[in-house]
C-alpha positions in Angstrom: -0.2 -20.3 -30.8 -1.2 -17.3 -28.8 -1.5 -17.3 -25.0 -4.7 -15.9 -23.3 -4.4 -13.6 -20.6 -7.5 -12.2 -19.9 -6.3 -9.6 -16.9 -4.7 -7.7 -20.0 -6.1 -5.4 -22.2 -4.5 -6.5 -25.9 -5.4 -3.2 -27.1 -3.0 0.0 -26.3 -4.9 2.6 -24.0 -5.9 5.6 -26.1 -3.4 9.2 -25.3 -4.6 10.8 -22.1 -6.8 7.7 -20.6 -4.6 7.0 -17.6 -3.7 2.9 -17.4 -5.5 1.3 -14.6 -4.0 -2.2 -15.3 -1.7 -1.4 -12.2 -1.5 -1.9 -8.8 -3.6 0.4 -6.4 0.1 0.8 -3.6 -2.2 2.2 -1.2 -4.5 -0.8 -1.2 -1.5 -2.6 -0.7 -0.4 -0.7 1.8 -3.3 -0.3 4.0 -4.4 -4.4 3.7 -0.6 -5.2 5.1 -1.1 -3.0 8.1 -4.6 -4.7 8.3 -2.8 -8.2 8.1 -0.3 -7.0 10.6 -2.4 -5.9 13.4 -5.0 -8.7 13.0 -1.3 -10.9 13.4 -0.2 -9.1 16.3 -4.4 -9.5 18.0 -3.8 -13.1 17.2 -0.3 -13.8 18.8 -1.5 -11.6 21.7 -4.7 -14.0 22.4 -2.5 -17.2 22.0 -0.8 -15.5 25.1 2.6 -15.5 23.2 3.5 -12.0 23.3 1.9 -9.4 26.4 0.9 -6.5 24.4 0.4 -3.1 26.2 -2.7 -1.5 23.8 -1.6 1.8 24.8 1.9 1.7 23.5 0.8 -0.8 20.4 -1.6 1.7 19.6 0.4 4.8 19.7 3.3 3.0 18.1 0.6 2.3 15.2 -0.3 5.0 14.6 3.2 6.5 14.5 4.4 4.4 11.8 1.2 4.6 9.9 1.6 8.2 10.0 5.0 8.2 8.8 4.5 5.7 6.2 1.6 8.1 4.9 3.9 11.4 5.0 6.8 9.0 3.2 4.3 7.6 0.8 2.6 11.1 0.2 6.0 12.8 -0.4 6.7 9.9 -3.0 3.5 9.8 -4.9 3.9 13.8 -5.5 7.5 13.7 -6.8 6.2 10.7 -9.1 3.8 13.0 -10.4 5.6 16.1 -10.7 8.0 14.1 -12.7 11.7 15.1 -14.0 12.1 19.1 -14.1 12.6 21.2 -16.9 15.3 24.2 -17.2 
């Protein structure tokens, strides 16, 4: 008996068509820091945690920036893939 799956395709993708069965990373990426800030709003309003928005922001924007350099770096060595002599 064979087992549906309609999120794949059952047919191979034709040479040179890139594969966009995967995961979109920088979607990911940008809906955690979404989930974490609107996390960080919410435990601030409960009154659990005192939040300075001056340092939370600039601390935000730090890390996004370095996990946009980190990811940058990473996607462009993917690509470049393995050298040749």
């Amino acid at each position: 008996m064979s087992e549906h799956n309609p999120g794949r395709d059952t047919q191979p993708h034709a040479p040179g068509v890139p594969d966009t069965s995967t995961v979109g990373w920088g979607t990911v990426v940008w809906g955690a820091v979404i989930v974490a800030l609107a996390a960080l709003l919410l435990v601030a309003d409960a009154g659990w945690l005192v939040v300075d928005p001056r340092t939370a922001a600039i601390t935000f924007l730090v890390v996004l920036g370095v996990g946009l350099m980190v990811g940058g770096g990473l996607a462009s060595l993917r690509r470049r893939g393995p050298r040749q002599s």
